[in-house]
C-alpha positions as a Markdown table, in Angstrom:
| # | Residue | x | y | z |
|---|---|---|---|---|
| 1 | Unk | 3.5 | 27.0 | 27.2 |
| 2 | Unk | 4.7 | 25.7 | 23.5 |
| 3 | Unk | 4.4 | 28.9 | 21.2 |
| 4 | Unk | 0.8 | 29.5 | 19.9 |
| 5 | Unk | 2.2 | 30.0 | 16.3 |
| 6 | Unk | 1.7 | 26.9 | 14.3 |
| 7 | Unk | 2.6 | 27.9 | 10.9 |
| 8 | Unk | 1.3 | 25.4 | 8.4 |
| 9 | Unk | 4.7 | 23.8 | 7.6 |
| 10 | Unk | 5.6 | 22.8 | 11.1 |
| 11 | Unk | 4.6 | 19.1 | 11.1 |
| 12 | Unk | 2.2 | 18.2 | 13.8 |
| 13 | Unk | 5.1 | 16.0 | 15.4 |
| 14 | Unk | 7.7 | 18.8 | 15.6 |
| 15 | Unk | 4.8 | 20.8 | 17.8 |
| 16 | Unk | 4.5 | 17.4 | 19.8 |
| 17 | Unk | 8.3 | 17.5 | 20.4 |
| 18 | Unk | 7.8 | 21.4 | 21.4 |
| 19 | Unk | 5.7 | 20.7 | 24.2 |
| 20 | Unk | 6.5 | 20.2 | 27.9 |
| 21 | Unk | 5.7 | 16.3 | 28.7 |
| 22 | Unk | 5.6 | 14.5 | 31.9 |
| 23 | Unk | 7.1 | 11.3 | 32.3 |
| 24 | Unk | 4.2 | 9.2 | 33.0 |
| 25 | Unk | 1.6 | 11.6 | 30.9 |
| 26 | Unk | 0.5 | 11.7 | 27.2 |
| 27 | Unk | -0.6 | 14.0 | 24.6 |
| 28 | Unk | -4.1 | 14.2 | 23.7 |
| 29 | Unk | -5.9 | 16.2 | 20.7 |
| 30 | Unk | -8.9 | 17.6 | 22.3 |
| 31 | Unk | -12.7 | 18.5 | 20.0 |
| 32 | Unk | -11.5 | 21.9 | 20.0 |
| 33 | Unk | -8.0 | 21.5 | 18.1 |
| 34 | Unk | -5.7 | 21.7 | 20.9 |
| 35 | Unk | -3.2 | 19.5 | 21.4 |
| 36 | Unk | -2.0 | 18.6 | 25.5 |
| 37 | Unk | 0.2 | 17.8 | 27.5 |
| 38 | Unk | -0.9 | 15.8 | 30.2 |
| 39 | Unk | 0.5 | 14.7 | 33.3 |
| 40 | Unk | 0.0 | 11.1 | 35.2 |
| 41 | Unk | -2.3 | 8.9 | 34.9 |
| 42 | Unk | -3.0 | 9.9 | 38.9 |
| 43 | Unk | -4.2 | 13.3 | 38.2 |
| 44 | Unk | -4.2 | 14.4 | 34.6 |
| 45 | Unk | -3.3 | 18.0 | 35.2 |
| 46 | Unk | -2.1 | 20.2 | 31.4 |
| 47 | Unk | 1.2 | 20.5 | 31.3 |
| 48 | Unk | 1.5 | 21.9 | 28.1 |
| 49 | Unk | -0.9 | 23.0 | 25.2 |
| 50 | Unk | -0.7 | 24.4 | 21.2 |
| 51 | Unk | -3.2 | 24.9 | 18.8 |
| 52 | Unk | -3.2 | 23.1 | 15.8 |
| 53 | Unk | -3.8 | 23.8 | 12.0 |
| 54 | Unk | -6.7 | 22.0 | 10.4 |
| 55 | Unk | -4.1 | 20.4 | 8.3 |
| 56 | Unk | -2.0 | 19.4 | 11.3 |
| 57 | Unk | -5.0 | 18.3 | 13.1 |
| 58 | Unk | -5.8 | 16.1 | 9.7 |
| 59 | Unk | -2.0 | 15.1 | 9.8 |
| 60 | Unk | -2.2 | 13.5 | 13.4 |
| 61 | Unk | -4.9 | 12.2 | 12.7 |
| 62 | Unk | -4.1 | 10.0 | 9.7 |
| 63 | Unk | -0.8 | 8.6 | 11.3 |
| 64 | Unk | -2.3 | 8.6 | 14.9 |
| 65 | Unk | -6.0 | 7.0 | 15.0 |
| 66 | Unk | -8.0 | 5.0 | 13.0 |
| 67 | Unk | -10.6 | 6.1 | 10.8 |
| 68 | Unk | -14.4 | 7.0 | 13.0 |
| 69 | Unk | -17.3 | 9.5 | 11.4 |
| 70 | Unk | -17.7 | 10.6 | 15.0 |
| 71 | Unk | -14.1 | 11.7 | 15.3 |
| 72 | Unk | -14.3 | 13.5 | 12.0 |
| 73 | Unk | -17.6 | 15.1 | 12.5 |
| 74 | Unk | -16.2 | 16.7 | 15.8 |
| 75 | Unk | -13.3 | 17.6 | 14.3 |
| 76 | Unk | -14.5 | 19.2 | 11.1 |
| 77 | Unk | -13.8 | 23.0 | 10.2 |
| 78 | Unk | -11.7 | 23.4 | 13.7 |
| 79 | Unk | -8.8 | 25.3 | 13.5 |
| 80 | Unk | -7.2 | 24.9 | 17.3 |
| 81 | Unk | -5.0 | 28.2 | 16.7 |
| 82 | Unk | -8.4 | 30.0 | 17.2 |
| 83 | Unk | -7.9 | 29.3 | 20.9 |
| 84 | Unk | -5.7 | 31.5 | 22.3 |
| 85 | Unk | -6.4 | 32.4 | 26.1 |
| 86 | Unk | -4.3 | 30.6 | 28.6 |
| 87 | Unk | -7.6 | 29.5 | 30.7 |
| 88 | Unk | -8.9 | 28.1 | 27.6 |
| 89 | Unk | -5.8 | 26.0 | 26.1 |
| 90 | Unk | -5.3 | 24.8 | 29.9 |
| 91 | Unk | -9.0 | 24.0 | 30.1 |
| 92 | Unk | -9.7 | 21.1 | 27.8 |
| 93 | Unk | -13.6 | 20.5 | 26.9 |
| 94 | Unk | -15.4 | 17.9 | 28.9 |
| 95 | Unk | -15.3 | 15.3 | 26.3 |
| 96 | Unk | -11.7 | 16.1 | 25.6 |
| 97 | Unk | -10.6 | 15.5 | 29.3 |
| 98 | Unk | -8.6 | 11.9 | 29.5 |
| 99 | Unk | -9.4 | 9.3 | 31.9 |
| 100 | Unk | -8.3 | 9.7 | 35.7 |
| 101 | Unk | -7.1 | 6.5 | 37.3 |
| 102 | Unk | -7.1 | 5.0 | 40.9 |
| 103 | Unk | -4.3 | 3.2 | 41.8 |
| 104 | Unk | -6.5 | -0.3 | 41.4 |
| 105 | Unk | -7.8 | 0.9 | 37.9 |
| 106 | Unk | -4.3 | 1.7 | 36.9 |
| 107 | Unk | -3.0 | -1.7 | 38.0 |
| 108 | Unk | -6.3 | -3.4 | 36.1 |
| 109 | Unk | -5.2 | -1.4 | 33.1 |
| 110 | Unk | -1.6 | -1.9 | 33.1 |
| 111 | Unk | -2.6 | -5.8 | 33.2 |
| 112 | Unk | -4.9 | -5.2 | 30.2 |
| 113 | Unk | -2.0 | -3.5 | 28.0 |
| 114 | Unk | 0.0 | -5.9 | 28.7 |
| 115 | Unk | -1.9 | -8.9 | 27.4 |
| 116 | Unk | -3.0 | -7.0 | 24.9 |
| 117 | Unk | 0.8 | -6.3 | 23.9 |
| 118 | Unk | 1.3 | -10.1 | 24.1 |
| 119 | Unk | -1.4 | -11.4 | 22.1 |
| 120 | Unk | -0.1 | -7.8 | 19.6 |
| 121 | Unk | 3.4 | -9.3 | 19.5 |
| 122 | Unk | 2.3 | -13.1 | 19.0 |
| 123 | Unk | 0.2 | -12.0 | 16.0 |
| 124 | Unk | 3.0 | -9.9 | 14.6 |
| 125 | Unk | 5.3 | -13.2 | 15.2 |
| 126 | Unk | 2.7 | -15.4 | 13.2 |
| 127 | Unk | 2.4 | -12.8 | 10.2 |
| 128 | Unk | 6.2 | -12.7 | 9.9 |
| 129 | Unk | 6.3 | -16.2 | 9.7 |
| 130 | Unk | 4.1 | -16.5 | 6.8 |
| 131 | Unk | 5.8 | -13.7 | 4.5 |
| 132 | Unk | 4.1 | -10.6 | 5.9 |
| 133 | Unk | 6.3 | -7.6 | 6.1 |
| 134 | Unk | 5.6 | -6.4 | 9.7 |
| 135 | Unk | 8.0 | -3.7 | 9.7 |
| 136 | Unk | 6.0 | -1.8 | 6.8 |
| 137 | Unk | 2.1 | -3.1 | 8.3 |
| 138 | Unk | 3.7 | -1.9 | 11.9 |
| 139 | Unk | 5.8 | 1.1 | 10.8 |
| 140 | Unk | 5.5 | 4.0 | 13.0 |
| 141 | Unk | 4.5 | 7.2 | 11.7 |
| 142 | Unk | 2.7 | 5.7 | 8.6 |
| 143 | Unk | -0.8 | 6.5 | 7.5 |
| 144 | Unk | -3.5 | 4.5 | 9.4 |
| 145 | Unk | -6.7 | 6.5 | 7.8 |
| 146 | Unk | -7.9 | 9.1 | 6.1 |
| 147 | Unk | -10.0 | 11.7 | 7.7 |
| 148 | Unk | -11.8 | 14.1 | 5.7 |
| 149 | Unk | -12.4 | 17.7 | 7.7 |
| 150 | Unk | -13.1 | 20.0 | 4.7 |
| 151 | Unk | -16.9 | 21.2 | 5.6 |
| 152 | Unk | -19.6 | 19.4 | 4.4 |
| 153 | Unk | -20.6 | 20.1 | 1.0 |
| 154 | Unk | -17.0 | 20.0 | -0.4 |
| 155 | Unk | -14.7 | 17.2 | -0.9 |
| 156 | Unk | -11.2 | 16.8 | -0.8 |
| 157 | Unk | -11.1 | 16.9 | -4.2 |
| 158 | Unk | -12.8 | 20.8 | -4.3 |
| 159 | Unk | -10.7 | 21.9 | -2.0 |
């Protein structure tokens, strides 16, 4: 299990790097400010969890999802170091659980990335051929939104 103490200036991405990973499996925030480690897309089993900051959890967010109310509302005043039991970072939340694939939903999916990488890269092609910078618009890592999780009643700018 990654180390359950996030202090604030440990970005959210050296925490990511900090956890165990499977080959095949990804990394999921869950509602209640966990981050995991996931195994296949087979079986889905935790391989790895750590709590994050709200400011890490605002952090991913921004660079990792696009802007939804939903996703802020769930996420507003968490604090993920608040849970602290091994059952309970190993147990993600319903709604925080990822999807479970059979093999024939896996194949249908791994056909549906794939066009959707090809029509991704075509567009990217077009945009670079009329003066867009891609590398910038595409860059990993850079801000995609900006998520608000201060509670309600106070704005970024009280805070």
């Amino acid at each position: 299990m990654a180390s359950q103490e996030s202090p604030q200036d440990t970005t959210y991405r050296a925490l990511i790097y900090s956890l165990k990973h499977h080959p095949e499996g990804i990394v999921s925030l869950g509602s209640d400010g966990v981050l995991r480690s996931f195994s296949g897309p087979l079986e889905r089993h935790v391989v790895d969890a750590i709590g994050f900051s709200p400011s890490q959890i605002k952090n991913f967010l921004d660079t990792t999802e696009p802007w939804s109310q939903e996703r802020e509302d769930q996420l507003r005043g968490v604090d993920g170091r608040k849970v602290t039991t091994r059952d309970a970072l190993f147990t993600p939340p319903e709604d925080s659980k990822p999807q479970v694939y059979t093999e024939e939903s896996l194949k249908k999916r791994m056909e549906e990335i794939e066009r959707l990488n090809k029509e991704l890269f075509e567009g990217i092609e077009r945009e670079r051929e009329i003066g867009v910078d891609v590398a910038a618009k595409y860059a990993c890592g850079r801000k995609r939104s900006d998520f608000d999780l201060s509670p309600r009643g106070e704005s970024k700018e009280e805070v």
